[in-house]
C-alpha positions in Angstrom: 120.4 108.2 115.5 120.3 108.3 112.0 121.9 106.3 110.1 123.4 106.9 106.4 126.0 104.6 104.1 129.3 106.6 104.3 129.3 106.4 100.4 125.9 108.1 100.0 125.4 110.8 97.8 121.6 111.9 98.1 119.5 111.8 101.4 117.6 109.0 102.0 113.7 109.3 101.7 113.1 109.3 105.6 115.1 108.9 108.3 116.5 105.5 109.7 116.8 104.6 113.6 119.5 102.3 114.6 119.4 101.6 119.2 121.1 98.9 119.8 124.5 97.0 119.5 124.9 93.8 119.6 128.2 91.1 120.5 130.0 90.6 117.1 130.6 87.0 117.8 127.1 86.3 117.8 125.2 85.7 114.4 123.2 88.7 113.8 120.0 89.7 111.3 120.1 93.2 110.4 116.0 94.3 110.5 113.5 97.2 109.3 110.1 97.6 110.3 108.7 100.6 107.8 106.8 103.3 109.5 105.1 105.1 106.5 101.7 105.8 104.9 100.0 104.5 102.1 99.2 106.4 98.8 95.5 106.1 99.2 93.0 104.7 96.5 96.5 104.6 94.4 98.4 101.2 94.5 100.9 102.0 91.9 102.0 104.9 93.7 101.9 102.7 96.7 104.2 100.1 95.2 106.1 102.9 94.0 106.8 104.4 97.0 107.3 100.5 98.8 110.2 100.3 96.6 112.0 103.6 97.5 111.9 102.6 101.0 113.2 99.0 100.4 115.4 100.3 98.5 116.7 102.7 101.6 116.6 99.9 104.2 118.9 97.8 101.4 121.3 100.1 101.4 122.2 100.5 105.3 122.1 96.2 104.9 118.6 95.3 106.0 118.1 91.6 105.4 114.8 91.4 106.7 111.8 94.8 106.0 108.8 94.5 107.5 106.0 97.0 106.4 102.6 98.1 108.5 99.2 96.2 108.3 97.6 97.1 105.0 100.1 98.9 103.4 99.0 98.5 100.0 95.6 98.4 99.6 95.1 101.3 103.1 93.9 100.7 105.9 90.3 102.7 106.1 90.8 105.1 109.3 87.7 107.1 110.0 85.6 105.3 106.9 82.0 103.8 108.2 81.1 102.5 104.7 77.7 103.7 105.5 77.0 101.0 107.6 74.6 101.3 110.5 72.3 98.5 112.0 69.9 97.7 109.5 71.0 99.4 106.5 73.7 100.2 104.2 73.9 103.8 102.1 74.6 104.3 98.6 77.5 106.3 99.0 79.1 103.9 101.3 78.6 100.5 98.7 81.0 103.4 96.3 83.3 104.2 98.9 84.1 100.3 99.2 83.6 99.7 95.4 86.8 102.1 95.3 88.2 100.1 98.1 88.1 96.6 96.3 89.5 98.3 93.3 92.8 99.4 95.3 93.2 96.2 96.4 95.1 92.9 94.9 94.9 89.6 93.7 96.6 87.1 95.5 99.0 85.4 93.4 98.1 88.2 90.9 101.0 90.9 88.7 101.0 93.2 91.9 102.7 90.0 94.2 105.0 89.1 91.4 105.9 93.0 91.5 106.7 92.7 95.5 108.5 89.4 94.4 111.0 91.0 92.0 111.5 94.1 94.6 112.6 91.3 97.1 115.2 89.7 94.8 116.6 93.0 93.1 117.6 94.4 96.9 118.3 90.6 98.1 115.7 90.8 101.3 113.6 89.0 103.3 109.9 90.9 102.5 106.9 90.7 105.1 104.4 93.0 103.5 101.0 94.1 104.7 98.4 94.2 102.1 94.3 93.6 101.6 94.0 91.0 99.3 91.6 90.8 97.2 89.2 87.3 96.3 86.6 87.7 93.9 84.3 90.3 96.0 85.8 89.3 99.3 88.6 91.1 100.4 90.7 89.7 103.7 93.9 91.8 105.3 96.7 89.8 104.5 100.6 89.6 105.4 102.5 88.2 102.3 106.4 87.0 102.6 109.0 86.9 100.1 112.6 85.4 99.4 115.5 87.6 98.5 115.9 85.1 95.7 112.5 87.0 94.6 110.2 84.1 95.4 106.5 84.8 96.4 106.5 82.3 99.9 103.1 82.6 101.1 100.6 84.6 102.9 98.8 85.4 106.5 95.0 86.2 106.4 94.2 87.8 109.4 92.0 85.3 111.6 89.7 88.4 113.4 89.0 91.6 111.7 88.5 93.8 114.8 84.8 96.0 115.0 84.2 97.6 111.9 87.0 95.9 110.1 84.4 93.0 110.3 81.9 94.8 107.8 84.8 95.0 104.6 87.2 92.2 105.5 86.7 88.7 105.1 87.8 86.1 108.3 91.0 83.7 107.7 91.7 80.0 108.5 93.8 77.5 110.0 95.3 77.3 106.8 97.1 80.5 106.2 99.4 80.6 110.0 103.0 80.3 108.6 106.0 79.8 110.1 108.9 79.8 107.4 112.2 78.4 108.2 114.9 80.7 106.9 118.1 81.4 107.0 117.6 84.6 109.2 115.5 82.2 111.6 111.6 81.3 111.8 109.9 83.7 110.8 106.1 84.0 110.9 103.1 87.3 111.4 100.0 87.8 113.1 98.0 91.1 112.4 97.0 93.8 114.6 94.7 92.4 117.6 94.5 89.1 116.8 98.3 89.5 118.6 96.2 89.9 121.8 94.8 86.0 120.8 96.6 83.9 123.1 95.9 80.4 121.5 96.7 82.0 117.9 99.8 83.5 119.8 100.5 79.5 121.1 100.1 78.3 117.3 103.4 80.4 116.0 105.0 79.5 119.3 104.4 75.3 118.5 105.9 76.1 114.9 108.7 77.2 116.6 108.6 81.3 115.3 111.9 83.0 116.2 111.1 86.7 114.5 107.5 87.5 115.2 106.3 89.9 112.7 103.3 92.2 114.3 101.9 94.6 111.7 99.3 96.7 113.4 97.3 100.1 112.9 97.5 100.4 116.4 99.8 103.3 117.7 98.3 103.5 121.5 101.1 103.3 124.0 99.6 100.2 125.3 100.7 98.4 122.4 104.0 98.7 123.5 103.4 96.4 126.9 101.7 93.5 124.2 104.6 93.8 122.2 106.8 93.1 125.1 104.4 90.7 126.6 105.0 88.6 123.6 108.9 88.8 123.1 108.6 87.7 126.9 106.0 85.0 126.2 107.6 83.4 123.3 111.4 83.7 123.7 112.1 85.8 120.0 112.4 88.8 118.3 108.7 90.8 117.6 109.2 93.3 115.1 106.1 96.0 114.9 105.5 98.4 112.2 102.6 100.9 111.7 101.9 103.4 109.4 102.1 107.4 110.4 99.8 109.2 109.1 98.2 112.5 108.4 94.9 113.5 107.5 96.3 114.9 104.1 97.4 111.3 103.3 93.7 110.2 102.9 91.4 111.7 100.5 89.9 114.9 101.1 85.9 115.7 102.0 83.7 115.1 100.8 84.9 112.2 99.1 86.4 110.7 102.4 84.8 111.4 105.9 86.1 110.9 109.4 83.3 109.5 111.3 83.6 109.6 115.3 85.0 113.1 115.2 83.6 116.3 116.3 85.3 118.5 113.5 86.8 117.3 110.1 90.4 117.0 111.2 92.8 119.5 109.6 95.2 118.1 106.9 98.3 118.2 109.3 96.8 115.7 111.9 98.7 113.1 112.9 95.6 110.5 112.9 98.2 107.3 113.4 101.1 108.2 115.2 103.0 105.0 114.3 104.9 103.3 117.6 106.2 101.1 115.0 109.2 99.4 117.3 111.6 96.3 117.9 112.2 94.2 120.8 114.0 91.4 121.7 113.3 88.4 123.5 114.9 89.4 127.0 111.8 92.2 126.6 114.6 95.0 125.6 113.7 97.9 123.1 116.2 97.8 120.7 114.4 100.3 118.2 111.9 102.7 118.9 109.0 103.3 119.4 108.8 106.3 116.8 105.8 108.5 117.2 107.8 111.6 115.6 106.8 110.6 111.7 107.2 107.9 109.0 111.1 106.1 109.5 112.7 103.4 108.8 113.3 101.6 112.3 116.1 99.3 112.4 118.0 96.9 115.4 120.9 94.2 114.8 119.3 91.3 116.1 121.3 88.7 117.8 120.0 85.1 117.4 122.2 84.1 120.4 119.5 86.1 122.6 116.6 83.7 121.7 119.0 80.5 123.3 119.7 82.8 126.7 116.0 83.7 126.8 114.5 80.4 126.3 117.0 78.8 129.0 114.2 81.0 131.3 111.2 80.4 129.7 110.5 78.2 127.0 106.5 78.2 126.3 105.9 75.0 124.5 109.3 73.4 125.6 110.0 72.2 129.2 107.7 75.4 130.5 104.9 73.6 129.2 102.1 71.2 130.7 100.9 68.8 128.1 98.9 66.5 130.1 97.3 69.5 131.7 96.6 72.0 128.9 97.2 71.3 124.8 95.9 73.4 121.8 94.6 71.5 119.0 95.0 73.7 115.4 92.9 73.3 112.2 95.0 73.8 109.8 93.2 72.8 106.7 91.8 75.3 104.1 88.0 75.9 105.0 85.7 76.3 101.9 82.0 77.2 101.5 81.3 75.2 98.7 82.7 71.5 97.9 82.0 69.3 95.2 81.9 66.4 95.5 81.8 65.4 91.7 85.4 66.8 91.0 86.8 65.3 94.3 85.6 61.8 92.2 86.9 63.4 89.1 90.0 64.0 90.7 90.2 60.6 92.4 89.3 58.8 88.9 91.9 60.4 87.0 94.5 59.4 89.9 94.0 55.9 89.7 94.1 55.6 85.8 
């Protein structure tokens, strides 16, 4: 249903989905994972528009907003970058020198823009951007305090096919869990959700509202998704962009590749599924394929207790002496030297 403050004067700027109800003795986080597109090529705009809708989710008393993989920055649907086997064209090298240029630097005045949005509406913000280092760029999650402080980021671990050609691979360095006051909250990207050691990693830091940002809107996402609230006793909250051809730029300056026709500008070409669910496995918002939303649920934090009184996967429904997962955690770096580290050292000890 939607969902609108009683003293609201204007519309908000897409509807918001509220499914569930929850005990009022329980302690309960108030959640909402953004279904919307980017503004392509245009991260002002993008920020722009990422405020209007925290704004929205603010005002019905989100604590926590969660927005889709790559939301600023875009995630490339259709692009090819010109890359086949052997060879690269000169129109694709353009097509991702645009691409770099939409994207940000990580800390950098775009992140401190996100960090001010989080403490003027007083949320908990999990946003999905591609970050930008030097000429590598990586798909990141960033998270932010209501108090408007920049907490940290996610690289995604596995860029999936193509993503493989533009993105850069994260490390053992960048999996947070962040103890809050909503509960433990942590993010994986996309696919690498269907990694069950990386999966096991946010489990051992104890994750208790599993952010999935994905640019996946298959209905089988929906059974991973489940699998996982199952799997690891919490929340997962999942949020994908819906888009339209007409949100990307137009040919022939942006080409759908693996299509038989150039797409019209009305087709739907991510249909979003963004949804909630808790850890019993019940949908308590979504999933919305109708168009962008905001997608909320009341979570109750007593549900994470009842369901890991069932199954707890690193507690006491775990094997130790049988089966363990070892996680390198520390920053990995092309290029040490040596001569600093003794620099560094030196200056320690005088």
């Amino acid at each position: 249903m939607a969902l609108v403050p009683a003293n609201s004067v204007e519309p908000p700027l897409i509807a918001e989905v509220e499914m569930n109800g929850s005990d009022p003795t329980s302690t309960t986080v108030r959640a909402t994972v953004v279904q919307a597109s980017t503004v392509f090529y245009d991260t002002p705009a993008t920020l722009d528009k990422a405020e209007r809708l925290i704004a929205d989710a603010a005002s019905y008393g989100s604590q926590l907003v969660v927005f889709p993989e790559a939301f600023v920055g875009g995630y490339p649907r259709g692009a090819t970058f010109g890359v086949t086997i052997g060879s690269r064209s000169a129109k694709g090298r353009e097509e991702f020198r645009k691409y770099h240029a939409a994207a940000i630097d990580v800390p950098g005045p775009e992140v401190d823009h996100l960090a001010a949005m989080a403490g003027k509406y007083k949320i908990f913000l999990v946003m999905g951007v591609i970050e930008r280092a030097g000429y590598t760029l990586y798909c990141t999650v960033l998270f932010f305090d209501p108090q408007g402080q920049y907490l940290g980021k996610h690289r995604k671990l596995m860029p999936t096919a193509l993503e493989r050609v533009i993105w850069g691979f994260g490390d053992g360095s960048t999996i947070p869990v962040y103890e809050t006051p909503l509960g433990k909250i942590g993010a994986l990207i996309c696919w690498e959700n269907r990694m069950p050691l990386l999966r096991t990693a946010l489990y051992g830091k104890g994750i208790e509202i599993y952010c999935a940002p994905t640019a996946d809107s298959r209905e089988v996402w929906q059974a991973s998704m489940t699998h996982i609230a199952l799997e690891g006793g919490c929340f997962v909250l999942s949020a994908n962009q819906f888009c339209r051809r007409k949100d990307y730029p137009p040919p022939p300056d942006y080409v759908f590749a693996g299509v038989e026709d150039e797409p019209s500008p009305d087709t739907v070409v991510c249909a979003g599924g963004s949804v909630i669910i808790s850890p019993s496995g019940a949908v308590l918002a979504g999933p919305n394929y109708e168009g962008e939303a905001l997608i909320t649920a009341d979570l109750d934090l007593g549900e994470i207790t009842r369901a890991k009184f069932d199954f707890d996967v690193v507690g006491h429904y775990s094997r130790a002496e049988v089966l363990s997962l070892t996680v390198k955690d520390h920053p990995q770096s092309p290029v040490t030297f040596t001569s600093a580290a003794k620099t560094e050292s030196s200056q320690k000890l005088q």
